[in-house]
OpenMM code with the backbone's topology and positions (N, CA, C; nanometers):
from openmm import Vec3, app, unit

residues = "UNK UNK UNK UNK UNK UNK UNK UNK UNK UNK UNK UNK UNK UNK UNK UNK UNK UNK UNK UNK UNK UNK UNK UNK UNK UNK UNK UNK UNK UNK UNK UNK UNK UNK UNK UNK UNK UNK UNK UNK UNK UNK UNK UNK UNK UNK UNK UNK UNK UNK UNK UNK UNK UNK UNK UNK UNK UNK UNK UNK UNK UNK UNK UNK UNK UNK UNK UNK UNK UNK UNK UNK UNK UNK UNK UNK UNK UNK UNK UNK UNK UNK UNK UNK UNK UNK UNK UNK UNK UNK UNK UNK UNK UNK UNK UNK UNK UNK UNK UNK UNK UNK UNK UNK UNK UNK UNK UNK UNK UNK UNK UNK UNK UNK UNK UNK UNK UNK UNK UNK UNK UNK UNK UNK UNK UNK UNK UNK UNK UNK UNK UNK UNK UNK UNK UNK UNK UNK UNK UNK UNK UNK UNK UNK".split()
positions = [
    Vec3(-12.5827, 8.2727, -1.9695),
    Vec3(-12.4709, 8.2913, -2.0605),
    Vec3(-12.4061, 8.4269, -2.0323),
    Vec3(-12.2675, 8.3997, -2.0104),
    Vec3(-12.2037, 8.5385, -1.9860),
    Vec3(-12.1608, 8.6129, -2.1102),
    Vec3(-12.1638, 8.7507, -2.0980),
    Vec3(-12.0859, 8.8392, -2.2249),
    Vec3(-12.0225, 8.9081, -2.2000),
    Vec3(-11.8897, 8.9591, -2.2419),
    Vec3(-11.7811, 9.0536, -2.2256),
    Vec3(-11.7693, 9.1021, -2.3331),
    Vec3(-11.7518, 9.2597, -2.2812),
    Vec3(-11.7126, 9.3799, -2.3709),
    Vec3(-11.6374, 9.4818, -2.2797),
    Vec3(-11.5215, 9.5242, -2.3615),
    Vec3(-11.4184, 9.6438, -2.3809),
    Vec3(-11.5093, 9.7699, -2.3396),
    Vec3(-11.4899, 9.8534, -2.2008),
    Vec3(-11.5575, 10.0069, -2.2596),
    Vec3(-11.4164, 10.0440, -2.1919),
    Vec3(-11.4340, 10.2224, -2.2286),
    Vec3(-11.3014, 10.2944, -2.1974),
    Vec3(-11.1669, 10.2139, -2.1146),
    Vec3(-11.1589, 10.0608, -2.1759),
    Vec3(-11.0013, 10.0318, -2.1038),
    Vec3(-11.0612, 9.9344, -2.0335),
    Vec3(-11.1654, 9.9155, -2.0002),
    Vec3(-11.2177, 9.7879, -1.8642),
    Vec3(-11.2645, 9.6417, -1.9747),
    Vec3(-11.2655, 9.5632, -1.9606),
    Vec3(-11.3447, 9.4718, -1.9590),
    Vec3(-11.4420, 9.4257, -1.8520),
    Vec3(-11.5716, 9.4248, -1.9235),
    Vec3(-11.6952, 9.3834, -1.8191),
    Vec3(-11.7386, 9.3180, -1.8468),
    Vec3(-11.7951, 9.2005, -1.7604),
    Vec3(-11.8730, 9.0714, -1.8286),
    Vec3(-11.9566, 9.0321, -1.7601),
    Vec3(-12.1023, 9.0730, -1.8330),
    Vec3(-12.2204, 9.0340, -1.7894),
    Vec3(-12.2381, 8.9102, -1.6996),
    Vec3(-12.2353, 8.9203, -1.5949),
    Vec3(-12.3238, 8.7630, -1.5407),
    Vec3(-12.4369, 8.7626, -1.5486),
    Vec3(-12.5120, 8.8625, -1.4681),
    Vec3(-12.6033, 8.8617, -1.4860),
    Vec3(-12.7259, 8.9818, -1.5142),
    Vec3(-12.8163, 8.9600, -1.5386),
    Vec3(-12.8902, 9.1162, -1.6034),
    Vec3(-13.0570, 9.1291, -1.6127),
    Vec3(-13.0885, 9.2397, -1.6934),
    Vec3(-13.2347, 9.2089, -1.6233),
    Vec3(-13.3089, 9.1187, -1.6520),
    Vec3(-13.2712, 9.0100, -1.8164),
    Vec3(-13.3063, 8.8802, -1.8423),
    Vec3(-13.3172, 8.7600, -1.7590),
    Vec3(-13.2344, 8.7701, -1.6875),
    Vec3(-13.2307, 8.6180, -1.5660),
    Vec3(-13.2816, 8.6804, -1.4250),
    Vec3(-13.2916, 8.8622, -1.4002),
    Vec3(-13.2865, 8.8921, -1.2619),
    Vec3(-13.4253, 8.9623, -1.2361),
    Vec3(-13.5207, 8.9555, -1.3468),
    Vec3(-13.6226, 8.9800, -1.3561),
    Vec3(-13.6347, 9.1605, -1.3270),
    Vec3(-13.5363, 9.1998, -1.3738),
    Vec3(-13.4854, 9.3234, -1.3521),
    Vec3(-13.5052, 9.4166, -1.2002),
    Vec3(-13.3869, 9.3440, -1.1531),
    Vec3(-13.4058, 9.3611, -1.0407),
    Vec3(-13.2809, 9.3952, -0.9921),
    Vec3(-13.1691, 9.3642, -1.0627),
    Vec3(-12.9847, 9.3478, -1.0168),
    Vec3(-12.9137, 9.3298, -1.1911),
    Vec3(-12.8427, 9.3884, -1.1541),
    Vec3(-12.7488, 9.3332, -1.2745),
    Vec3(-12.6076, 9.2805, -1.1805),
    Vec3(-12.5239, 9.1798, -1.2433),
    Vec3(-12.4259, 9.1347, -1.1797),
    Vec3(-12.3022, 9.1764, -1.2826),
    Vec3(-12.2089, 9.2355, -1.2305),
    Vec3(-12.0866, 9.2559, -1.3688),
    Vec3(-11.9558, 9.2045, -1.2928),
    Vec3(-11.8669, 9.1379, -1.3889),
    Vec3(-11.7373, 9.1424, -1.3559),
    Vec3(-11.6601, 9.1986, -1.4384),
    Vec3(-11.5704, 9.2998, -1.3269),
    Vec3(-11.4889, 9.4041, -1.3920),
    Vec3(-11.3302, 9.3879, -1.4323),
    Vec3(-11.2708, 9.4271, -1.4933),
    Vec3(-11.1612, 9.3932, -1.5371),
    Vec3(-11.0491, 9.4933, -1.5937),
    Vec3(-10.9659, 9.5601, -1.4764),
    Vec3(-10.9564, 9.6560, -1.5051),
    Vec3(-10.7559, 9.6931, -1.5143),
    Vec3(-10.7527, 9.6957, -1.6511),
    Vec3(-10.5512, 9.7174, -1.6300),
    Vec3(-10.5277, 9.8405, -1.5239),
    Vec3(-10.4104, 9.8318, -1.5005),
    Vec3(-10.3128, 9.8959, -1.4682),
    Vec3(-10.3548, 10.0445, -1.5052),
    Vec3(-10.4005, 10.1798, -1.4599),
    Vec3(-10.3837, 10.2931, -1.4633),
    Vec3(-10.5549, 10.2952, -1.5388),
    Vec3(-10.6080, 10.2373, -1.5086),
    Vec3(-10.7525, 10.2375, -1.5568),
    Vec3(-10.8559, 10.3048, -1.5020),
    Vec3(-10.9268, 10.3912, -1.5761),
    Vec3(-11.0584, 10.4921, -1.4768),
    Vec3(-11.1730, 10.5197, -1.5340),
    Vec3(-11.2866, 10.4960, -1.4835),
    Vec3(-11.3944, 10.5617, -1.5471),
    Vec3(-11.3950, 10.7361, -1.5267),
    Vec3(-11.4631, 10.7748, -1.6043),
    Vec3(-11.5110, 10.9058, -1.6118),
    Vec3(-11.5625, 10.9286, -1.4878),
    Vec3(-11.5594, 11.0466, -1.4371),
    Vec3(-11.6773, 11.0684, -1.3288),
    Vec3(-11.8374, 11.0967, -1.3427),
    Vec3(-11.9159, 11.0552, -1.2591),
    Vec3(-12.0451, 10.9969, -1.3176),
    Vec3(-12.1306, 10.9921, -1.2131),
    Vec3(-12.2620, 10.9636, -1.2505),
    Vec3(-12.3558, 10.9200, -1.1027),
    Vec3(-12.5189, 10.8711, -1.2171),
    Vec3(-12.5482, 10.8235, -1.1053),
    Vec3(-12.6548, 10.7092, -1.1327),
    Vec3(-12.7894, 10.7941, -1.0848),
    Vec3(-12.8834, 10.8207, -1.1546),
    Vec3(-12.9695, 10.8592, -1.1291),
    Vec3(-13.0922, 10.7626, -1.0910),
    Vec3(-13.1088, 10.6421, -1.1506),
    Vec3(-13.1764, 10.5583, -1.0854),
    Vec3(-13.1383, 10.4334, -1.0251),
    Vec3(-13.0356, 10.4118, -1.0206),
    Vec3(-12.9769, 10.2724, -0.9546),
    Vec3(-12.8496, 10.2955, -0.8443),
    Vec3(-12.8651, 10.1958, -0.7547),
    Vec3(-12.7370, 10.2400, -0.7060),
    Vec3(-12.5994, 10.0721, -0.7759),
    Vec3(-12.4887, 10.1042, -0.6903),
    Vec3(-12.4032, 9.9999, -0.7169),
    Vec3(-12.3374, 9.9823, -0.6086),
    Vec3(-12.2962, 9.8766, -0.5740),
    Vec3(-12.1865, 9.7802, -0.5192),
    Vec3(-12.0985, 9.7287, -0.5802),
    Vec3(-11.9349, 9.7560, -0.4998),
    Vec3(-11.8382, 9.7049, -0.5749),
    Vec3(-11.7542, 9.6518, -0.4669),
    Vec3(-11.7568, 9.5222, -0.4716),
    Vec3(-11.6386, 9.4141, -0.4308),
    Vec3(-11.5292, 9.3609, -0.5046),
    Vec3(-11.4271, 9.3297, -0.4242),
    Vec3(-11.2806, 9.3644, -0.4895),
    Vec3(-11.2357, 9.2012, -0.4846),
    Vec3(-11.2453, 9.1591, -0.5971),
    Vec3(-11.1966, 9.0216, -0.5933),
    Vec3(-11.0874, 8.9563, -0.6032),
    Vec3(-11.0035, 9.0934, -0.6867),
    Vec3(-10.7863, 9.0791, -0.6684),
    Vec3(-10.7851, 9.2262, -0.7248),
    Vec3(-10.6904, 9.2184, -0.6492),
    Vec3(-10.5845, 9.3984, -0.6631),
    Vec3(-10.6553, 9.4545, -0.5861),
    Vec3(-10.6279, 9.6258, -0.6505),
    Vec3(-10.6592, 9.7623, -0.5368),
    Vec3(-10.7434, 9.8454, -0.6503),
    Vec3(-10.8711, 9.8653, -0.5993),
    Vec3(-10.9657, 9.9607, -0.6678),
    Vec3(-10.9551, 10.1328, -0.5700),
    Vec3(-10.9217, 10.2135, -0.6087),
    Vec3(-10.9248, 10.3614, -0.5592),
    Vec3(-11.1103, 10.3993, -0.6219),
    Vec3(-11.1650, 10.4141, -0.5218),
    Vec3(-11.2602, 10.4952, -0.5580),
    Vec3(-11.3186, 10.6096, -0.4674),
    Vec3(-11.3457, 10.7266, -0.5671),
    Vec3(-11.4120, 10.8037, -0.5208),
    Vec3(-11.5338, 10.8497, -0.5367),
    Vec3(-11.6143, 10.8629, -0.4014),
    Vec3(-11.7348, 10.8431, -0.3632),
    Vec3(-11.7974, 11.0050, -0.3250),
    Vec3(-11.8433, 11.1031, -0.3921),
    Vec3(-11.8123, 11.2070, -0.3636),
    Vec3(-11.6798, 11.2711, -0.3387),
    Vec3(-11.6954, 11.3359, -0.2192),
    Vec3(-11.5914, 11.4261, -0.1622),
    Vec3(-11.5140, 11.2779, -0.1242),
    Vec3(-11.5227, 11.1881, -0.0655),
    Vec3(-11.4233, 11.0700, -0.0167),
    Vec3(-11.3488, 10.9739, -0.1003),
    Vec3(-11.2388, 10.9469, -0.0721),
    Vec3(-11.2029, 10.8342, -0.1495),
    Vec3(-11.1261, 10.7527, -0.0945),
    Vec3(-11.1599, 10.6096, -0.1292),
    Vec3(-11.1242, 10.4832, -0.0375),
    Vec3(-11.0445, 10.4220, -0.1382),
    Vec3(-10.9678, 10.3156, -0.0756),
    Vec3(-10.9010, 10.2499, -0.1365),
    Vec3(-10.9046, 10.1123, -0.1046),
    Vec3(-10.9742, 10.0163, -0.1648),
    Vec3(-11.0588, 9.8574, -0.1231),
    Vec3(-10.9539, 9.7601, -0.1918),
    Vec3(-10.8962, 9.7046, -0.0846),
    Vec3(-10.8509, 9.5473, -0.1832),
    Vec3(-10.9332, 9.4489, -0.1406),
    Vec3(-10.8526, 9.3280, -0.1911),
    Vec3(-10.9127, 9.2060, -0.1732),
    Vec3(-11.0255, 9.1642, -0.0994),
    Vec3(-11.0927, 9.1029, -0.1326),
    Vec3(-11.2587, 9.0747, 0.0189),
    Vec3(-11.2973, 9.2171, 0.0518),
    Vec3(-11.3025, 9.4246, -0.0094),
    Vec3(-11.3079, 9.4677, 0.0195),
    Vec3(-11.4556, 9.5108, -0.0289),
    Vec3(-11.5265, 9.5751, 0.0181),
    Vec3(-11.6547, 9.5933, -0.0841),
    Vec3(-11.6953, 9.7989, -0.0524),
    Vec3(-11.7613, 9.8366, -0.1000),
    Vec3(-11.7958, 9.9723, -0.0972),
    Vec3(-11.9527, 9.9995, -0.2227),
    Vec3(-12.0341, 10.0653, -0.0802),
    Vec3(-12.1687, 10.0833, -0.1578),
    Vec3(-12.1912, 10.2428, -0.2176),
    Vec3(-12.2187, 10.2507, -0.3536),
    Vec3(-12.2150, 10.4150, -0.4424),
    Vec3(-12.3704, 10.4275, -0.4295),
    Vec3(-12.4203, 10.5143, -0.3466),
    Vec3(-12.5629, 10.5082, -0.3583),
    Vec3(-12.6112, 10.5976, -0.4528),
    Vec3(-12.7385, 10.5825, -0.4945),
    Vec3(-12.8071, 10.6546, -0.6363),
    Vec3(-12.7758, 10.7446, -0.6110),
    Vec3(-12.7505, 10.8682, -0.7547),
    Vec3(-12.7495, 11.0085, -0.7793),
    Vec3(-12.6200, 11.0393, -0.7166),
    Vec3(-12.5056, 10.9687, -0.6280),
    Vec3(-12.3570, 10.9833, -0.6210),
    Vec3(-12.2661, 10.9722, -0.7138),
    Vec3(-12.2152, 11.0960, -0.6968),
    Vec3(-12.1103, 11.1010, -0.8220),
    Vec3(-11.9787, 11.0429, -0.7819),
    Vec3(-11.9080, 10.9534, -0.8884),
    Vec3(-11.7788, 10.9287, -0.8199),
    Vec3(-11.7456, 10.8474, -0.9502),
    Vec3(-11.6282, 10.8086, -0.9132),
    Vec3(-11.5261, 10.7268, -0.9875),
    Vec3(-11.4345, 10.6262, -0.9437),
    Vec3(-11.4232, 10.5578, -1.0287),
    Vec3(-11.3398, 10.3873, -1.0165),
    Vec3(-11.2410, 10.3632, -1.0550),
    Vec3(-11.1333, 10.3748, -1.0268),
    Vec3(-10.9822, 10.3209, -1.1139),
    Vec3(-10.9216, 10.1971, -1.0562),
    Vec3(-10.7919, 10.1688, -1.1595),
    Vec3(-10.7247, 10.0829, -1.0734),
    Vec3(-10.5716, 10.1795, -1.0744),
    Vec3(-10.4800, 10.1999, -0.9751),
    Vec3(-10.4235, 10.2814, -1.0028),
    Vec3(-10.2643, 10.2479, -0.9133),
    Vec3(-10.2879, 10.0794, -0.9131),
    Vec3(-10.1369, 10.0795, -0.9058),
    Vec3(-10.0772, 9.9498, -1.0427),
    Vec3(-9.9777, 9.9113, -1.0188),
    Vec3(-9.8998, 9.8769, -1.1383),
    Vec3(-9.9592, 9.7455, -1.1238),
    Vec3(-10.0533, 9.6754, -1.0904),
    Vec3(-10.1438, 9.5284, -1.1166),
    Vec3(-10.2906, 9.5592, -1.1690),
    Vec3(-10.3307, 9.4700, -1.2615),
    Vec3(-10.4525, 9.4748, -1.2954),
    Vec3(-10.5566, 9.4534, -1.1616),
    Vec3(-10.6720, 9.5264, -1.1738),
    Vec3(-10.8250, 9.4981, -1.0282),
    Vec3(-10.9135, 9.4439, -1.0939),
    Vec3(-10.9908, 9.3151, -1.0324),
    Vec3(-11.1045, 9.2574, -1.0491),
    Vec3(-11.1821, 9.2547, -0.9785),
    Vec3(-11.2904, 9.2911, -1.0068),
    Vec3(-11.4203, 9.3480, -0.9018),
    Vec3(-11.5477, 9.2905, -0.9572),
    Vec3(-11.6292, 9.2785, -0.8397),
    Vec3(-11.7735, 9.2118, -0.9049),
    Vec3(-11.8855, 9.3742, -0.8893),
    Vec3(-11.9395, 9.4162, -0.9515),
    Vec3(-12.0419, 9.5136, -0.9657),
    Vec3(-12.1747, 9.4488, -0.9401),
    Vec3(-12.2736, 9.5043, -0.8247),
    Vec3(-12.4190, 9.4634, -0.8598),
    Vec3(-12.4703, 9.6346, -0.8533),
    Vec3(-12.5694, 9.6368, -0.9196),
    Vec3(-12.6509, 9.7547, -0.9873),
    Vec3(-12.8138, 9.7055, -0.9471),
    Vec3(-12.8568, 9.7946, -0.9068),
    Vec3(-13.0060, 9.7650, -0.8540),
    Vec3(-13.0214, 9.8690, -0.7941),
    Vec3(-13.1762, 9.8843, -0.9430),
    Vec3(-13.2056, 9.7463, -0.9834),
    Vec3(-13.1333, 9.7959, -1.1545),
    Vec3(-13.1871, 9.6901, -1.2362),
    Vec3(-13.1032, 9.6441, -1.3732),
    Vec3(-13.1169, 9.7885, -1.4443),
    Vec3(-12.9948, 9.8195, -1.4630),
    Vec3(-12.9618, 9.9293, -1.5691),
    Vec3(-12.8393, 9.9162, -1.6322),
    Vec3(-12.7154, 9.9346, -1.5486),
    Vec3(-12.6167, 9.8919, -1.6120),
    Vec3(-12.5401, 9.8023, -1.7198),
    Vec3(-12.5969, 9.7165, -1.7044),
    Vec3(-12.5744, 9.6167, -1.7831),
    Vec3(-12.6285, 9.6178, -1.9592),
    Vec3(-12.7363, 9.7352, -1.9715),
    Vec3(-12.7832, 9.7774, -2.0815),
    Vec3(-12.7034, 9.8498, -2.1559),
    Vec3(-12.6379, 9.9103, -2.0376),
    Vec3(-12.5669, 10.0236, -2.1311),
    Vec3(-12.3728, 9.9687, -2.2072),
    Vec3(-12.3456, 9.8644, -2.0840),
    Vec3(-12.2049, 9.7547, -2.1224),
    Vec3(-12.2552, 9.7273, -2.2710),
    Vec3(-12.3448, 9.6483, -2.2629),
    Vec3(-12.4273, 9.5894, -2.3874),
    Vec3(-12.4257, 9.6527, -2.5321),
    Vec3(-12.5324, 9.8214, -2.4815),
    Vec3(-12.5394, 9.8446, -2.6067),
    Vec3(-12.3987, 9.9459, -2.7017),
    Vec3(-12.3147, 9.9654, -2.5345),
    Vec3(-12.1909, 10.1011, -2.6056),
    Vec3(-12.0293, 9.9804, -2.5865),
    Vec3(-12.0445, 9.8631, -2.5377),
    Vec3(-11.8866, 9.8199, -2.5084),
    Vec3(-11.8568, 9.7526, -2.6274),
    Vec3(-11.7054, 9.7017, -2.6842),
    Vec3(-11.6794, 9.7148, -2.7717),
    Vec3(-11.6533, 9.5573, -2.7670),
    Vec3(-11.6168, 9.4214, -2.8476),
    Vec3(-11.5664, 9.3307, -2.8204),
    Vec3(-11.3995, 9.3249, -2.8608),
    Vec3(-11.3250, 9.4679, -2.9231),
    Vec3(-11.1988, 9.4721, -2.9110),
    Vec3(-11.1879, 9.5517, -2.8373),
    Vec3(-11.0631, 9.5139, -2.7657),
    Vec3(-10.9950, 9.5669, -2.6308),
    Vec3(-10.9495, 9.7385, -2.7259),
    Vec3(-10.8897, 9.7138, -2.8310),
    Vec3(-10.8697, 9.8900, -2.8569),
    Vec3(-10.9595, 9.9680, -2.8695),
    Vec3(-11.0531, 9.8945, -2.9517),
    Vec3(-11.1767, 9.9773, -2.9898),
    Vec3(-11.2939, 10.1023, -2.9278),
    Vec3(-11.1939, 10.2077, -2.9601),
    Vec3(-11.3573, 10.3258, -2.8878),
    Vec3(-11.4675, 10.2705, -2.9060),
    Vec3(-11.5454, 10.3087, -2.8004),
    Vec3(-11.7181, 10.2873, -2.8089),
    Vec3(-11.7694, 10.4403, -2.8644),
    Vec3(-11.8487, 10.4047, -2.9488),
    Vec3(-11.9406, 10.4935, -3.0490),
    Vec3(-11.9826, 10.6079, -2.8912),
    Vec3(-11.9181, 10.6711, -2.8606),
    Vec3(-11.9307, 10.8185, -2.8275),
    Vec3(-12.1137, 10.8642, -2.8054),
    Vec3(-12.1598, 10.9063, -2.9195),
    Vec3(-12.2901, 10.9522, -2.9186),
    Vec3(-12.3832, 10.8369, -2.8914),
    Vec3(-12.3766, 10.7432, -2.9346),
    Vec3(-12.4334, 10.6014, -2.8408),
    Vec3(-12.4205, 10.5632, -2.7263),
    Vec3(-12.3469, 10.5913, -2.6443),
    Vec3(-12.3092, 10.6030, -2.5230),
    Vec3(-12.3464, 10.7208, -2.4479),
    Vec3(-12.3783, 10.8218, -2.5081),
    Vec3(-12.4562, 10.9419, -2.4269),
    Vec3(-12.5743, 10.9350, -2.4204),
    Vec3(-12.6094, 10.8846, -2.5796),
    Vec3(-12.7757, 10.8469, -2.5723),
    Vec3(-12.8454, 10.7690, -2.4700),
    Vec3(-12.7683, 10.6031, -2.4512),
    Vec3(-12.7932, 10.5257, -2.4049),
    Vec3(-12.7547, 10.5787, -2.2128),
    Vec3(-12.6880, 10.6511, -2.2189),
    Vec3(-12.6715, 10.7090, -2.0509),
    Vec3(-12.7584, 10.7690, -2.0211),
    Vec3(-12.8301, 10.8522, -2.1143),
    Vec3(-12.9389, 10.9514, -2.0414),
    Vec3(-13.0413, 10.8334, -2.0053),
    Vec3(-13.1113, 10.7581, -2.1313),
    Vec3(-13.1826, 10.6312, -2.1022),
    Vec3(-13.2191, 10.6209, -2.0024),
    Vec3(-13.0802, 10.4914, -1.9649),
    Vec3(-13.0661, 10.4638, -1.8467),
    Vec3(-13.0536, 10.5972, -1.7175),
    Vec3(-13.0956, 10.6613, -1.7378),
    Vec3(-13.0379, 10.8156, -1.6266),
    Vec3(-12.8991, 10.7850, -1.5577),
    Vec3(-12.8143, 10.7753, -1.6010),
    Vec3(-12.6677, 10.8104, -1.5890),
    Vec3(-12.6386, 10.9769, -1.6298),
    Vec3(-12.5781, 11.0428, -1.6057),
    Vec3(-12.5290, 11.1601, -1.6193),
    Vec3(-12.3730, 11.0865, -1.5976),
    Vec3(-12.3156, 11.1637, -1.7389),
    Vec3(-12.1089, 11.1739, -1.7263),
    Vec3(-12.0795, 11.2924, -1.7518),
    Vec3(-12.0096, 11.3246, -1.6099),
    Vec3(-11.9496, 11.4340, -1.5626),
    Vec3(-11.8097, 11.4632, -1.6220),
    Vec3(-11.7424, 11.3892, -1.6451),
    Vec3(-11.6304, 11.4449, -1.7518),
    Vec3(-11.5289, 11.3154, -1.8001),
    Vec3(-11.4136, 11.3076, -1.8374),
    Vec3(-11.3583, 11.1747, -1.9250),
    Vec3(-11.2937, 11.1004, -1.7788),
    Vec3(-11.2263, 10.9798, -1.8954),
    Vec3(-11.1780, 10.9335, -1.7662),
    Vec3(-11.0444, 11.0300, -1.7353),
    Vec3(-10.9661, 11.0247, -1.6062),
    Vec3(-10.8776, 11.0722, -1.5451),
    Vec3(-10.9515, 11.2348, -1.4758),
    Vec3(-11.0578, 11.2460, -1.5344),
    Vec3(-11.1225, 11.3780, -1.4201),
    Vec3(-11.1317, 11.3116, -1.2875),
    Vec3(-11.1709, 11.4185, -1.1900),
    Vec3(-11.1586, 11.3365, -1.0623),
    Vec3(-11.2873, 11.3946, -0.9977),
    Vec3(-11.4081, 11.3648, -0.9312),
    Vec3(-11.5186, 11.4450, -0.9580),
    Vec3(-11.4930, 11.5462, -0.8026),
    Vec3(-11.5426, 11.6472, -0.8495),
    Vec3(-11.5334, 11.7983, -0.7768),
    Vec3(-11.5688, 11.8010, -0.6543),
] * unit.nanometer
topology = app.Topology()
chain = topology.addChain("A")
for resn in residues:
    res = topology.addResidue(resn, chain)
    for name in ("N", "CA", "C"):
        topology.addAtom(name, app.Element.getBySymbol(name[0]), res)
């Protein structure tokens, strides 16, 4: 059973997680408007993969930043800091795998099921350390 939730501007929707993947992968599909960005960030115990299933994802991967369309994919390995937008005038859909399962805990316990709706802030820091995520600053920072 899939679930979707709202965080900072994206919609993400669980495919799959550590319930079906024996915590091993989480699977997400991303959903991301027009001028959309995560915070800059890095994964302390998982890494991620992101394939580009329509539009143009800009991400930066450290010091680099690529720009992936369609059939494009790009691997963020653990403890890399970087960031994800979509940043021309079409919405990007991307599939996320995380491995092994963390991510998907944190969609879960901080995303919102309205598209306006902030996610509870201090629940979302809590639940990042958790998971060992570290966020390096809001969205539209660009990491250093």
């Amino acid at each position: 059973m899939t679930k979707s939730f709202w965080l900072f501007g994206s919609r993400l929707t669980i495919l799959a997680d550590r319930t079906t993947t024996d915590g091993k992968y989480d699977l997400i599909e991303g959903y991301f408007p027009p001028g959309t960005q995560t915070p800059p960030h890095r994964h302390t115990r998982y890494s991620e993969q992101l394939y580009v299933l329509e539009g143009e994802f800009t991400v930066w991967i450290g010091e680099n930043k690529v720009v992936l369309g369609t059939a494009e994919s790009v691997l963020i390995p653990i403890g890399t800091t970087h960031v994800v937008a979509a940043l021309s005038d079409r919405p990007a859909r991307g599939l996320v795998v995380s491995a092994p399962s963390a991510f998907a805990q944190l969609i879960e316990a901080t995303g919102t099921l309205n598209e306006n709706e902030a996610p509870d802030i201090a629940l979302f820091n809590r639940i990042s350390t958790e998971i060992g995520d570290e966020i390096l600053g809001v969205p539209g920072d660009l990491p250093e």
